[in-house]
N, C-alpha and C positions, 0 to 999 in steps of 0.2 A: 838160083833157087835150088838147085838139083844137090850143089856143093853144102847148103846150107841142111838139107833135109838128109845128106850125110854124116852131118856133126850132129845134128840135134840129139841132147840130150831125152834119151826115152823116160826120164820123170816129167816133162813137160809135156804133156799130151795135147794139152789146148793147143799149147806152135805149132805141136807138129801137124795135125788137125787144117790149122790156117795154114800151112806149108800147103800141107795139101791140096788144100781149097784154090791156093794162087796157083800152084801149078794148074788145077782142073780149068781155071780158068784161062789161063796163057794160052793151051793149047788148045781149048776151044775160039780162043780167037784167032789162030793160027788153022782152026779148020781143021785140027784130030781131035774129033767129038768122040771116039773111043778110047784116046786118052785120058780126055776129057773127062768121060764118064768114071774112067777108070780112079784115077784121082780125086774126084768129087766124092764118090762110094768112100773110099777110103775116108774121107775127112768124115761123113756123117755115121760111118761108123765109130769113129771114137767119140763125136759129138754125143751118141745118144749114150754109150757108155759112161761117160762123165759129165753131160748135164739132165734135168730135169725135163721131161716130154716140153716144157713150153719155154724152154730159153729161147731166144734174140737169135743166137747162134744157128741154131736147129732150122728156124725161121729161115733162115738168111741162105741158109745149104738147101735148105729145102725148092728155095724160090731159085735157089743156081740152077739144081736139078731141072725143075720146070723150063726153065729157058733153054737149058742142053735138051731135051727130049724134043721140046718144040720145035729147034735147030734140027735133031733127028728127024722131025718126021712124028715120031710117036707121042700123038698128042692125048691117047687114054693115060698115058706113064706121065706127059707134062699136068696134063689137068688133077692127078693125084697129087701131085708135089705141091703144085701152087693151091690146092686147097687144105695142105696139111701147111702151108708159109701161113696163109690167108687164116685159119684158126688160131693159131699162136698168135700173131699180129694184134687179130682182133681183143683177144683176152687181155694183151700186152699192152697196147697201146689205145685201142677204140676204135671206132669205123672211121672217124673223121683225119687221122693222121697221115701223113704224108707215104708211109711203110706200108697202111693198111691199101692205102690209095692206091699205090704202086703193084700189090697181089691183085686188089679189083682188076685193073686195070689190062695185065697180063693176062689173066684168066680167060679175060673179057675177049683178049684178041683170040686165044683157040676154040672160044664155043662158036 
């Protein structure tokens, strides 16, 4: 991933975005949650730059974030995320869908 997010082309923002995301992701499963973080931030910053406050996308980084924070420890910073996934979802898809299900759900386990 590291070799790929050195070629990526800087007009494709959305790859690099998802580059980022997977990295934040790898190494929070590897247990560097500050890399983790580091790389997450990164991808929702270009997300919110180039989509609209309620894409899928936003969603989707939003609810990583929540799971990273939760993993930290810092469950005021998790429960802001998942209920900024959890609003988007809902407008997006409805309370009954699998995605809205999945924000409830998480939420559910930090309060």
């Amino acid at each position: 991933l590291l070799n790929a997010l050195e070629i990526q082309d800087k007009n494709h923002h959305s790859s690099l975005a998802i580059l980022y995301n997977k990295l934040g992701l790898l190494y929070e499963s590897k247990g560097d949650l500050n890399k983790s973080e580091q790389y997450i931030l990164k991808c929702l910053k270009i997300f919110e730059q180039i989509f609209d406050h309620d894409h899928p996308s936003l969603a989707t980084t939003y609810f990583n974030l929540g799971s990273l924070y939760q993993s930290k420890g810092d469950l005021n910073k998790s429960e802001q995320y998942y209920l900024k996934c959890l609003e988007i979802r809902k407008n997006i898809f409805g309370n009954n869908h699998p995605s809205t299900t999945e924000a409830y759900y998480s939420l559910s386990n930090i309060l």
